[in-house]
C-alpha positions in Angstrom: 113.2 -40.1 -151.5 114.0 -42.2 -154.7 116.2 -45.1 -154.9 119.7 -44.4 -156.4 120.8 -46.1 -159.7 123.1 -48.1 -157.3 120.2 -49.0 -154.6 118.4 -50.4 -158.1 121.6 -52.0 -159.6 122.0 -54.1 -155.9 118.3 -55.9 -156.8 118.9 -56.9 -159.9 121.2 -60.1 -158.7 118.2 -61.3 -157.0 115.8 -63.5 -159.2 112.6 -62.3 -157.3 113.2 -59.0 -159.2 113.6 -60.7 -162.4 110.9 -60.8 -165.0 110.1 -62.3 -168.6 110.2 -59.3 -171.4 106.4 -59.6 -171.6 105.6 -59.7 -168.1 103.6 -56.1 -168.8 101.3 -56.8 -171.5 100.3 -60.1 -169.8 100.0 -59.1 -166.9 96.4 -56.9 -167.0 95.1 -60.3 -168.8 96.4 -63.5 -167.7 95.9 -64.9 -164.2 99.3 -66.6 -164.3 100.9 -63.6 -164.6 99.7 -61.7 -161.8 100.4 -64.8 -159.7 103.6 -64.5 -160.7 104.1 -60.7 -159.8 102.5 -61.4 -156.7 105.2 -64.6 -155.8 108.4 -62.0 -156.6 106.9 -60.3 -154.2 105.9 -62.4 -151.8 109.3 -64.8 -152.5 111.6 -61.3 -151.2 109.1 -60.0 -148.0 108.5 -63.8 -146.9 112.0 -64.1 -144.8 111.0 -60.4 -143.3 107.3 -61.4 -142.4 109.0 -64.7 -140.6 111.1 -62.0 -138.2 108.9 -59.7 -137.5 108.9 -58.4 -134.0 112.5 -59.7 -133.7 114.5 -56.7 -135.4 115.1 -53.3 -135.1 115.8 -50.5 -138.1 119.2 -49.4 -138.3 120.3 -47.6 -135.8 122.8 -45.1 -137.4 119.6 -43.9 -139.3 118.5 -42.7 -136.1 120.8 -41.8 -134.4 121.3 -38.9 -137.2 117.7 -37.4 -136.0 118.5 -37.6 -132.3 116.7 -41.1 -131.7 117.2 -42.5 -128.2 116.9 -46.0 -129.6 115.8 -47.4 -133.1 112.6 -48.7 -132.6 111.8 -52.5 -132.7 109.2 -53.6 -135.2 105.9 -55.2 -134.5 104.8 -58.3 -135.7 103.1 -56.6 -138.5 100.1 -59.0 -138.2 99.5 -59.2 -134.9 98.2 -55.9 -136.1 94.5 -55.8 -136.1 93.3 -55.7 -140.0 90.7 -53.1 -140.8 88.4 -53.4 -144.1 89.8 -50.3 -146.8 86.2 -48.5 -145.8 87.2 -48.4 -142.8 86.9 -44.4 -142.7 82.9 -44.9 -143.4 82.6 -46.2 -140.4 80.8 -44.1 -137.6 83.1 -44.5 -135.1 86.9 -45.0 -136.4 89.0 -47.2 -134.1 92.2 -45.2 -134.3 93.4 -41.7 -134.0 96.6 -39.7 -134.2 100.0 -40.5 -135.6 100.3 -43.4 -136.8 102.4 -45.6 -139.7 100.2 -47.5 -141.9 100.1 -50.9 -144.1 98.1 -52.1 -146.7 98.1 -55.6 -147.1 96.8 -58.9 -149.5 96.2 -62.0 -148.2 97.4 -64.1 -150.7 95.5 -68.0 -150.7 97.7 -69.2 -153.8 100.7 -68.8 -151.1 99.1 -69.1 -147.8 100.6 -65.9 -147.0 100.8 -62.0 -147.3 102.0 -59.5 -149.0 103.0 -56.0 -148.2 101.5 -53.4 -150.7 102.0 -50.2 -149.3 103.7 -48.2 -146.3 102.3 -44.9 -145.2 102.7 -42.1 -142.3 100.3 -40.1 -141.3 99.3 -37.5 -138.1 95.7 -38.5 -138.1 94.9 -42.0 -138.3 91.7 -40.9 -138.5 91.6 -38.7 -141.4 94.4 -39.8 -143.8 92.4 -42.3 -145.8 89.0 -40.5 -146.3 90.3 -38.5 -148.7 92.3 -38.5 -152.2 95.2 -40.8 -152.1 97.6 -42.7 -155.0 97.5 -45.6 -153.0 93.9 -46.3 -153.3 93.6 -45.5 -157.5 96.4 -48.8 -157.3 94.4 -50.7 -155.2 91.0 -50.5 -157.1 92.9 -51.0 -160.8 94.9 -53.9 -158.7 91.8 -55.3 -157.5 90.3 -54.9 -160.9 92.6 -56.7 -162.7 92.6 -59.5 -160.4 89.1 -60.1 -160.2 89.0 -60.0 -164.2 91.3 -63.0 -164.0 89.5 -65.0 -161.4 91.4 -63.9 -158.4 90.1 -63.0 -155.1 91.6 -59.9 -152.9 91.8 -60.1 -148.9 92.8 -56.4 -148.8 93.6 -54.7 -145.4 95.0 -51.9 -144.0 96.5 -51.7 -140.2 97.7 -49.0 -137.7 101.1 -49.4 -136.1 100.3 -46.5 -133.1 103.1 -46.5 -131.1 105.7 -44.7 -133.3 107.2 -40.8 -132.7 104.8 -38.1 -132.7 107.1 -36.0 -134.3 106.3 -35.9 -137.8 110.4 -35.8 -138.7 111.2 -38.9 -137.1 108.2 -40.7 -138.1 108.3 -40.2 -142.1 112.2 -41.3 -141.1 110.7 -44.2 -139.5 108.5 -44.5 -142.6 111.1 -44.4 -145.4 113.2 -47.2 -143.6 110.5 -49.3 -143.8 109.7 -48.5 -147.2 113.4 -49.1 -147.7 112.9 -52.3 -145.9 110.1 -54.2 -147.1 109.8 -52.7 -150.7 106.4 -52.3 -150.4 105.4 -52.7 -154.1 102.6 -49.4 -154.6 104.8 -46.7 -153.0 106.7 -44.7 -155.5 110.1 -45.3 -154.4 109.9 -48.9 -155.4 107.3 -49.0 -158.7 110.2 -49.8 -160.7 111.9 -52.4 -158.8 108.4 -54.8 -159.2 106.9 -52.8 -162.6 104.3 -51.9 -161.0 101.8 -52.5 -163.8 98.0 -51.3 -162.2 98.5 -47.8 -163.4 98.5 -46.1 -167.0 101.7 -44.0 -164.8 104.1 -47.1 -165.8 103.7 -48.5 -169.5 
């Protein structure tokens, strides 16, 4: 699910979408730069970190795929962050259906950001294999590191959501919707997603 031309056109009043013409080609070099594509980021999901575990999704959104109630969110990091290798671990501490979120730990703004929002029916399974997400996390944590700037990746398990795959990628997409998380394809093009050759 792609956002419309209109979804895209309601952004571009904000100024944490806005960006310098060169933002790109500075951006794989210059350690201002990605501290700058990191704070649009972080300056639009700050207010939704502050209420987490306070809101619901919108209900009529459910209420179109037979949801009893919309479900509230969780404080997102409350959450209990797992290392990326998680999956090489001989005993993996979750299993079953599950939403996902990768996170960065940002010390230049003492907070987080949301990088990516995923569903899956195995916990357990979905990250040991191939997976976009990851090729943007290692060219992300690449670039970074070439600049001088330290990553505090993590991913975390948000459990109790439907076990019914329909209603959980519905679940998924809302929060995707949401949070604008900035590595999932619906929203590359909102922040220019730059760690990729995909986006030139």
């Amino acid at each position: 699910m792609n956002l419309s031309k209109g979804q895209g056109e309601l952004f571009t009043e904000n100024s944490c979408f806005k960006q310098p013409a060169s933002f790109k080609n500075e951006l794989r070099l210059k350690k201002s730069a990605i501290l700058e594509w990191q704070k649009r980021i972080n300056d639009y999901q700050k207010a939704l970190f502050k209420h987490l575990g306070e809101t619901t999704l919108q209900k009529s959104i459910f209420d179109q795929t037979h949801f009893k109630d919309s479900p509230k969110i969780p404080n997102f990091l409350e959450i209990t962050p797992l290392p990326l290798s998680f999956w090489r671990w001989p005993k993996l501490p979750h299993h079953g259906p599950a939403i996902y979120l990768v996170m960065d730990k940002l010390k230049d703004f003492n907070s987080h950001i949301l990088l990516y929002i995923g569903e899956t029916v195995a916990a357990e399974k979905r990250w040991k294999g191939d997976h976009d997400c990851k090729e943007y996390l290692q060219l992300y944590c690449e670039t970074c590191q070439k600049a001088g700037l330290r990553n505090q990746l993590s991913i975390r398990f948000w459990q109790d959501v439907p076990e019914e795959t329909k209603k959980r990628r519905v679940l998924e997409q809302q929060l995707i919707q949401k949070w604008l998380p900035a590595f999932n394809k619906e929203t590359r093009i909102i922040w220019n997603t730059p760690f990729t050759n995909e986006i030139n």
